[in-house]
SEGU-731822 format. One record per residue (C-alpha): residue number from 1; residue in three letters; chain; z, x, y. Coordinates in pm, 1 decimal, padded with zeros to 6 digits. Layout:
N
PT  seq  type  mol        up      east     north
PT  NUM   ala    A         Z         X         Y
...
This chain:
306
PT  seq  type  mol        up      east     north
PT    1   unk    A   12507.7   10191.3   11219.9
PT    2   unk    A   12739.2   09867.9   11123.8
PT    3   unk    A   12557.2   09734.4   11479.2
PT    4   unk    A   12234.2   09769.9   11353.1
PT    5   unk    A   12297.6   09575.4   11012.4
PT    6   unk    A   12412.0   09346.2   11203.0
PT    7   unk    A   12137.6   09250.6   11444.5
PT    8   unk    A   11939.9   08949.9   11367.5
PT    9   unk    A   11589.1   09035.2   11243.5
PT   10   unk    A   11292.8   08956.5   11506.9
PT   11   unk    A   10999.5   08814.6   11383.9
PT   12   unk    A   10735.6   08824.5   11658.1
PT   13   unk    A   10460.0   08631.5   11469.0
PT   14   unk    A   10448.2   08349.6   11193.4
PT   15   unk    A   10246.1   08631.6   10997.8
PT   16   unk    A   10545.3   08824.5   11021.4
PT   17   unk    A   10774.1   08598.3   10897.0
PT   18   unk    A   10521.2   08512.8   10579.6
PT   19   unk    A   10533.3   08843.2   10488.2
PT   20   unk    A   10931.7   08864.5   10522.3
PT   21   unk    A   10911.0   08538.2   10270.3
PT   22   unk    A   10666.1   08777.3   10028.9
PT   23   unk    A   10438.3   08447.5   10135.6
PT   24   unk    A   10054.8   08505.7   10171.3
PT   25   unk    A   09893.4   08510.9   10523.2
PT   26   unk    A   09917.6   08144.6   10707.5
PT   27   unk    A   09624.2   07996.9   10706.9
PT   28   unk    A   09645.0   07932.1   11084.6
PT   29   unk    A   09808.3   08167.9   11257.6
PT   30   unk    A   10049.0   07931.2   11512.1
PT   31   unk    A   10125.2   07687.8   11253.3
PT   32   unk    A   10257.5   07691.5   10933.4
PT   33   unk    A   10395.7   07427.1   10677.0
PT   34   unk    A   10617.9   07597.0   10401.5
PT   35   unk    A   10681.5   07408.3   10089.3
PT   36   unk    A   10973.2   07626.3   09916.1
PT   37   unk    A   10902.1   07386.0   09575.2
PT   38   unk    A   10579.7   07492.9   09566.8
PT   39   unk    A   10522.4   07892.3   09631.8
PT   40   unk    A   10757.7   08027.1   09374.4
PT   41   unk    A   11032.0   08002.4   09134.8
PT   42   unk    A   11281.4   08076.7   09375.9
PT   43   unk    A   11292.9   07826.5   09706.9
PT   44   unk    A   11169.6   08044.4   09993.9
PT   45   unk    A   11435.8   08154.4   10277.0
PT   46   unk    A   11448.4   08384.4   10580.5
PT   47   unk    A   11693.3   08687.4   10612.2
PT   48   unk    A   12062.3   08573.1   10713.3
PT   49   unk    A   12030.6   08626.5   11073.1
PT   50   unk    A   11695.2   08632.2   11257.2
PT   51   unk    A   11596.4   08573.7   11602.8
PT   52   unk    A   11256.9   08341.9   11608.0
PT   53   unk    A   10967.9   08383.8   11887.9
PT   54   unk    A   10812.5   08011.4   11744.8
PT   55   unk    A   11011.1   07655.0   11645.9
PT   56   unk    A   11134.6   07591.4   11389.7
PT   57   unk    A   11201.1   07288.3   11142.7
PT   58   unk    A   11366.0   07288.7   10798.5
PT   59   unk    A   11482.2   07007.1   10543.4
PT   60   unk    A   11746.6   07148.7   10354.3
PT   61   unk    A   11808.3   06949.3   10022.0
PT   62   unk    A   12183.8   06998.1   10042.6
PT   63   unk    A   12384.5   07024.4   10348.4
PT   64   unk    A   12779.5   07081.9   10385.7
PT   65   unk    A   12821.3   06859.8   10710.8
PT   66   unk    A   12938.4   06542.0   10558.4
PT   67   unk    A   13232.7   06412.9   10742.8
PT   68   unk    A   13550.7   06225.0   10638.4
PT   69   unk    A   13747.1   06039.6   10875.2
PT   70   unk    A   14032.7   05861.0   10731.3
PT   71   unk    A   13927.3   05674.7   10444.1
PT   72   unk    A   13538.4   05654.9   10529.0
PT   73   unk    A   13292.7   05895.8   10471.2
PT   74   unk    A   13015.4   05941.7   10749.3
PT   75   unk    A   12638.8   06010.5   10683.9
PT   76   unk    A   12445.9   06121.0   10363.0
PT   77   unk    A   12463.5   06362.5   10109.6
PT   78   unk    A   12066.2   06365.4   10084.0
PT   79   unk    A   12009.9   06670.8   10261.2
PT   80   unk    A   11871.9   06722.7   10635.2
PT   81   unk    A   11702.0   06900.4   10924.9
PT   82   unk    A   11761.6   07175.6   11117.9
PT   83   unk    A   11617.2   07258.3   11421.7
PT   84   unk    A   11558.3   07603.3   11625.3
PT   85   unk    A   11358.4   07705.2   11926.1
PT   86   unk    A   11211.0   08072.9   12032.0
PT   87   unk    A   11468.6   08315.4   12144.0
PT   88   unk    A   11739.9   08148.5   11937.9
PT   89   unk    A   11945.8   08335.3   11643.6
PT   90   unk    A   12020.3   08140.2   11350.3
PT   91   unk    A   12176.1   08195.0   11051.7
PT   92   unk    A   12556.1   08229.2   10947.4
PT   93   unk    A   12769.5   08396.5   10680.9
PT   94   unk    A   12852.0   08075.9   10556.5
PT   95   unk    A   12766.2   07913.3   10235.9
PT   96   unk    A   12488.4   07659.7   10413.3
PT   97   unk    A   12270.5   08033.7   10480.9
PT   98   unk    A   12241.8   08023.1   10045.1
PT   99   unk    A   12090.3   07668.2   10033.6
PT  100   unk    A   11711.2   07705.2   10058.6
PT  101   unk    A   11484.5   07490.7   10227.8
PT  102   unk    A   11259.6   07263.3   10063.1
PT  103   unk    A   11051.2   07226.9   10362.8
PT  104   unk    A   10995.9   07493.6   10664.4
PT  105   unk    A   10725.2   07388.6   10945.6
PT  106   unk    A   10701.7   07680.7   11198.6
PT  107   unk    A   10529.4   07648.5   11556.7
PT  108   unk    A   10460.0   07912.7   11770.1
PT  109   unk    A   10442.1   07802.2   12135.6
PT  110   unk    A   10053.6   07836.7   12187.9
PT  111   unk    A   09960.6   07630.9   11945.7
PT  112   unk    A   10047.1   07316.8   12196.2
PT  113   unk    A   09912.6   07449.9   12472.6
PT  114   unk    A   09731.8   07175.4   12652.5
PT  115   unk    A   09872.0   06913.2   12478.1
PT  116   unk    A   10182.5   06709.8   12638.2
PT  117   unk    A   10403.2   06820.1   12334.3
PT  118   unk    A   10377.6   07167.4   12508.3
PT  119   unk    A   10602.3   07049.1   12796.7
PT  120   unk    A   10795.7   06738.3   12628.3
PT  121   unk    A   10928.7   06952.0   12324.9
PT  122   unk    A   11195.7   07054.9   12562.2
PT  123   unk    A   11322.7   06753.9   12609.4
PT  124   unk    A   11423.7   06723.3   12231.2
PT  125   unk    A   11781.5   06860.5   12274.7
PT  126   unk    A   11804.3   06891.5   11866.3
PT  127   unk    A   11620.7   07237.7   11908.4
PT  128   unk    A   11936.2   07347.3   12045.3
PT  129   unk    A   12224.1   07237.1   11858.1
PT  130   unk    A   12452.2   07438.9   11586.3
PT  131   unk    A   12386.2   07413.8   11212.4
PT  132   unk    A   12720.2   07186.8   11175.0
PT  133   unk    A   12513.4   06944.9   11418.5
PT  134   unk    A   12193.7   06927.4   11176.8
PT  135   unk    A   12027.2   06593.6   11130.9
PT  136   unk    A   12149.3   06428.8   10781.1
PT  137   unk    A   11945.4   06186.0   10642.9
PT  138   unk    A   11957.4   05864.8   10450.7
PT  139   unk    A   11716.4   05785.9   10132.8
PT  140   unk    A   11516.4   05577.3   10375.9
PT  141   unk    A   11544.1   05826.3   10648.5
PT  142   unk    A   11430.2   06109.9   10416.5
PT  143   unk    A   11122.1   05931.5   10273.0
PT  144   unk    A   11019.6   05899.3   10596.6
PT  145   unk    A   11016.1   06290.8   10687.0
PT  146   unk    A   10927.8   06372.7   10386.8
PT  147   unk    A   10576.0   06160.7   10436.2
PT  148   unk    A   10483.5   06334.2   10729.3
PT  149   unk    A   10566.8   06669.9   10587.0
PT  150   unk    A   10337.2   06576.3   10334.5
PT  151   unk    A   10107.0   06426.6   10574.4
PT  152   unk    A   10071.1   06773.9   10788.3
PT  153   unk    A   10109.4   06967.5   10445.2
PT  154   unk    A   09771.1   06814.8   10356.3
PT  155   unk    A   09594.5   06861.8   10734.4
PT  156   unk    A   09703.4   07201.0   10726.6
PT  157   unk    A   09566.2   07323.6   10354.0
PT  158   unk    A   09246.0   07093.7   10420.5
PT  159   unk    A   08931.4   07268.2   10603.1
PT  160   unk    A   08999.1   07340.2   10966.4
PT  161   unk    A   08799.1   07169.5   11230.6
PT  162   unk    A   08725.6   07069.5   11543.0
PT  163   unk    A   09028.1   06745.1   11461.3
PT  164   unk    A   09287.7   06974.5   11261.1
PT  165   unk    A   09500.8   07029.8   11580.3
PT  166   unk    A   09517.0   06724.7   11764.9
PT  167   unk    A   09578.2   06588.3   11439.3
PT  168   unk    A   09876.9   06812.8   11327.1
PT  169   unk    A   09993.2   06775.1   11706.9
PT  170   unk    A   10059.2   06398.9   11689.0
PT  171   unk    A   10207.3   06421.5   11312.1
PT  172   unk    A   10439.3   06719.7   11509.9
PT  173   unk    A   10534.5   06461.1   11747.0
PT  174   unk    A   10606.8   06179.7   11505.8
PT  175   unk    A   10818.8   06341.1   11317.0
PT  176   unk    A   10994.6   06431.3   11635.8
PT  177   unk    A   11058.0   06112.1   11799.0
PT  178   unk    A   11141.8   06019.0   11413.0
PT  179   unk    A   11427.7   06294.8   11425.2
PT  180   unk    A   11553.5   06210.4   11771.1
PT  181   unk    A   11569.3   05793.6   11646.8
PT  182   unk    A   11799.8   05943.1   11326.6
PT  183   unk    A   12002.0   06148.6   11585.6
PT  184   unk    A   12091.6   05778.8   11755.7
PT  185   unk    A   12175.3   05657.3   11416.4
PT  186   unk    A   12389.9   05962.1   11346.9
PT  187   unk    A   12564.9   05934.2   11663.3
PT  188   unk    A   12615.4   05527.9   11582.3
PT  189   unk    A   12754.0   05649.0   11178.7
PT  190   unk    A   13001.2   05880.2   11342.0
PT  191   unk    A   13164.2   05666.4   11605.0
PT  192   unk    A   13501.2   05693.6   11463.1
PT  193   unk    A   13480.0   06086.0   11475.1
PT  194   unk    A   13301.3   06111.1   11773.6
PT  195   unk    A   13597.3   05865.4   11947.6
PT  196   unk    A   13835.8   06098.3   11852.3
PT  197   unk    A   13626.6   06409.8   11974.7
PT  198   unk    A   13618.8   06186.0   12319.3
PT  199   unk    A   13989.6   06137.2   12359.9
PT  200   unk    A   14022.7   06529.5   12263.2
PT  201   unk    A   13761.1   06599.5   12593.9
PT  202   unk    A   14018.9   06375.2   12796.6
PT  203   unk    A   14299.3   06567.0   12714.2
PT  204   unk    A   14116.2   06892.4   12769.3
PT  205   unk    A   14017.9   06821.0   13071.9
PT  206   unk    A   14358.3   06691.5   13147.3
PT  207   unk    A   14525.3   06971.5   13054.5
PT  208   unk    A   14299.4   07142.6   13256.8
PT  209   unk    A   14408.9   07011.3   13590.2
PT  210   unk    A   14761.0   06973.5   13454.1
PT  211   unk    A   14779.9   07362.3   13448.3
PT  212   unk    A   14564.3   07386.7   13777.6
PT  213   unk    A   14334.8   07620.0   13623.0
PT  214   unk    A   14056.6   07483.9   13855.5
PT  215   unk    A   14228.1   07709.1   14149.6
PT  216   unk    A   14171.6   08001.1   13906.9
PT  217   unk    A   13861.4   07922.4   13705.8
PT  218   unk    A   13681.8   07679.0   13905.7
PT  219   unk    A   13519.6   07354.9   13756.1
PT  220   unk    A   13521.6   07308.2   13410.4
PT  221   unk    A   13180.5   07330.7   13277.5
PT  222   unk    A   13023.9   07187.6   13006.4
PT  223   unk    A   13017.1   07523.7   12818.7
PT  224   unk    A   13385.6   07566.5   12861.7
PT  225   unk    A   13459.5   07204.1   12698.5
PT  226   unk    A   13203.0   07216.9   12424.4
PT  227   unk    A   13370.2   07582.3   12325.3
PT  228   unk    A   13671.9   07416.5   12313.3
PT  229   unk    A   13528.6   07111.2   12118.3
PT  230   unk    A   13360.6   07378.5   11878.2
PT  231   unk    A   13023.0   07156.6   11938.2
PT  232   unk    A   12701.0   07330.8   12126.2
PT  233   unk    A   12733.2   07198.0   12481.5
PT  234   unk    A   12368.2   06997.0   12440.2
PT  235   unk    A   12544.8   06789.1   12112.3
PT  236   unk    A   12794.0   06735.0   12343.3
PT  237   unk    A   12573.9   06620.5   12604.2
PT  238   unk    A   12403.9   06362.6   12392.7
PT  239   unk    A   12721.0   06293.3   12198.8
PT  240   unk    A   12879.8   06169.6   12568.8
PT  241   unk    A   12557.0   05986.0   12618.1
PT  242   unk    A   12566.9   05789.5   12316.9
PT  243   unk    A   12918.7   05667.1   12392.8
PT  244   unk    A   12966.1   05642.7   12790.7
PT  245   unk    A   12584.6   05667.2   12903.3
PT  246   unk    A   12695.4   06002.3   13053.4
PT  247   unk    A   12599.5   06303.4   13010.6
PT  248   unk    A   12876.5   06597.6   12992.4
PT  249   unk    A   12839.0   06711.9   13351.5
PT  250   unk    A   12858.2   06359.9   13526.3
PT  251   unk    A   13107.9   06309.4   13260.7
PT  252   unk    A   13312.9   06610.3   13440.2
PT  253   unk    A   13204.3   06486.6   13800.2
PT  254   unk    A   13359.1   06091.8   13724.9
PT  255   unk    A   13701.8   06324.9   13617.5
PT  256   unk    A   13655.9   06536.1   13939.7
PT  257   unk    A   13616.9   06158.8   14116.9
PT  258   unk    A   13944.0   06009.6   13955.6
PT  259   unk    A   14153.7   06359.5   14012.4
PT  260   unk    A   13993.6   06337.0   14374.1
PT  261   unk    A   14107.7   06021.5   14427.4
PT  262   unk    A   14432.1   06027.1   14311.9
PT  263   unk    A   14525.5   06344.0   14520.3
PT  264   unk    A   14396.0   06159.1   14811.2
PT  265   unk    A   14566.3   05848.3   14775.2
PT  266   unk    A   14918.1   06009.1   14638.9
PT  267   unk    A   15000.8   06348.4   14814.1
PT  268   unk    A   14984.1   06513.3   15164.1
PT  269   unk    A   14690.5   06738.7   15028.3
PT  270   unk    A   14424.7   06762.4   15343.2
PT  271   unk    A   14052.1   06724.3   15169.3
PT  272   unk    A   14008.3   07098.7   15172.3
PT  273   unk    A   14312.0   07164.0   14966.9
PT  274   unk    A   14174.2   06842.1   14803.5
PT  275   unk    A   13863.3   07058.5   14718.7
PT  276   unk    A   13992.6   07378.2   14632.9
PT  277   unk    A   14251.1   07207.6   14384.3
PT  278   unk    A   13956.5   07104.1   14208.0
PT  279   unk    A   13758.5   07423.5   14197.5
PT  280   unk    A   13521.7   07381.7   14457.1
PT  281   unk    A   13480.9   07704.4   14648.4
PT  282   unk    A   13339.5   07485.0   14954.8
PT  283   unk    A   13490.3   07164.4   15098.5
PT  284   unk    A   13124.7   07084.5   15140.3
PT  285   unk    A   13047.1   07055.1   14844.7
PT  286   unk    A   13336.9   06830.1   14717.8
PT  287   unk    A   13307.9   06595.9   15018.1
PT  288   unk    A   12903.0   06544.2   14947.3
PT  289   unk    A   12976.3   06506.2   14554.5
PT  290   unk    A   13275.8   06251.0   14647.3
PT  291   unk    A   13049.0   06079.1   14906.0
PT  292   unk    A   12725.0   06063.5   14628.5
PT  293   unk    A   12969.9   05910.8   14399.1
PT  294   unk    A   13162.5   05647.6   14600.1
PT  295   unk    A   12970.1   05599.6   14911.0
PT  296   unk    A   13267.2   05716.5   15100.7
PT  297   unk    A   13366.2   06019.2   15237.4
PT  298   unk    A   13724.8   06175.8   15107.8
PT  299   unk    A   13852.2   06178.1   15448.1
PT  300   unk    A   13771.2   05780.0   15516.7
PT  301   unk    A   13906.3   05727.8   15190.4
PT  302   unk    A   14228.8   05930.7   15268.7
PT  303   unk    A   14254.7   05694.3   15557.1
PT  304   unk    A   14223.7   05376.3   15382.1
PT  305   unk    A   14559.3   05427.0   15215.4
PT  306   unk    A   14772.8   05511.2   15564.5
């Protein structure tokens, strides 16, 4: 019984979720634009948990993820976005699960069928990070979103013809390459934190191969750091990329390089106790990832030091 009140609630259909909101029938049936100001007293919300088969983007008005480091505070207090693709659960026992949102756009997947968006909305990595990883805007930033809310807000309630969906499409898309400029800024705000959360990977990962738990866990992967960074392992990803122009898994490759090399160059190890060290299962594998990396194979680079 305490399993089933806990299981997220599914909502199969925009329709579905309208009628979970005590919201009348979308007027299209993939898309829908939600203005919580405007459909009733109380600002419209979804159930705590529930598990989405559509996207999802919200501006909250108030959001708890403002940072201090030291002295300096770090982003806005003007609200922000959340993001959420189909198949993920959201929602949290938190506090941030009682602030409404002002603005909900929902997209089920068919509606961009045929259109590029259909394919590049993947590439937004946003859609997949953790509430404390939400967008937060500045005054400039949120008069921005807030036009093309308004923009696709009007499209949507206006008659719907043969231009209504190409239309909304492109407005999607411009607030999405909108978002994904703010994320840069956010990153750029943040550099102070994010340094810190950098020199917290190193030591991970040092730790890591300090303790030799590659011989009993294999490589570290990027889920394994970003659980231990308490960041979703795409943030961390872009997070990486914003700093070193790495992403997290060539981030733990260049490590796997520099522990490579230094066992090579320092011990008695042969390459395939080289590899296995490391966590590779197969010598193979380590020798082609040392060769990609420094045009050199471990062996000739053994040599090079007797």
């Amino acid at each position: 019984m305490k399993k089933e009140e806990n299981s997220p609630q599914k909502f199969a259909s925009l329709s579905q979720a309208h009628q979970a909101m005590g919201l009348p029938q979308p007027q299209h049936p993939l898309v829908s634009l939600i203005n919580g100001s405007h459909t009733r007293v109380e600002p419209v919300r979804l159930p705590q948990y529930h598990l989405l088969s559509f996207y999802k983007i919200s501006y909250k008005p108030k959001l708890s993820g403002k940072l201090k480091y030291g002295q300096s505070y770090y982003d806005f207090d003007e609200g922000g976005l959340l993001f959420a693709s189909p198949g993920q659960i959201i929602g949290s026992n938190d506090n941030e699960a009682s602030v409404c949102s002002e603005y909900t756009l929902l997209i089920h997947p068919d509606f961009l069928l045929g259109y590029p968006l259909a394919k590049n909305i993947k590439q937004y990595n946003f859609f997949s990070y953790s509430t404390n990883e939400a967008l937060h805007l500045s005054a400039e930033e949120k008069a921005t979103i807030m036009a093309l809310f308004k923009m696709m807000e009007k499209e949507l309630s206006s008659r719907i013809d043969d231009f209504s969906q190409p239309v909304v499409i492109a407005q999607m898309e411009l607030l999405l390459n909108y978002a994904n400029r703010f994320y840069k800024r956010q990153f750029l705000t943040r550099k102070a934190v994010n340094s810190d959360l950098l020199q917290k990977l190193e030591e991970i990962l040092d730790h890591y191969f300090a303790d030799e738990k590659s011989l009993i866990q294999g490589i570290p992967t990027v889920h394994y750091l970003s659980e231990k960074l308490h960041i979703s392992p795409s943030y961390l990803s872009d997070l990486l990329r914003s700093l070193t122009g790495q992403n997290a898994q060539q981030h733990i490759h260049h490590k796997l390089i520099e522990k490579a090399k230094e066992k090579l160059s320092t011990t008695n190890l042969t390459v395939s106790e080289v590899a296995y060290a490391l966590g590779f299962e197969h010598p193979q594998s380590f020798s082609k990832l040392f060769k990609t990396k420094t045009n050199l194979s471990p062996l000739e680079f053994k040599r090079s030091f007797n």
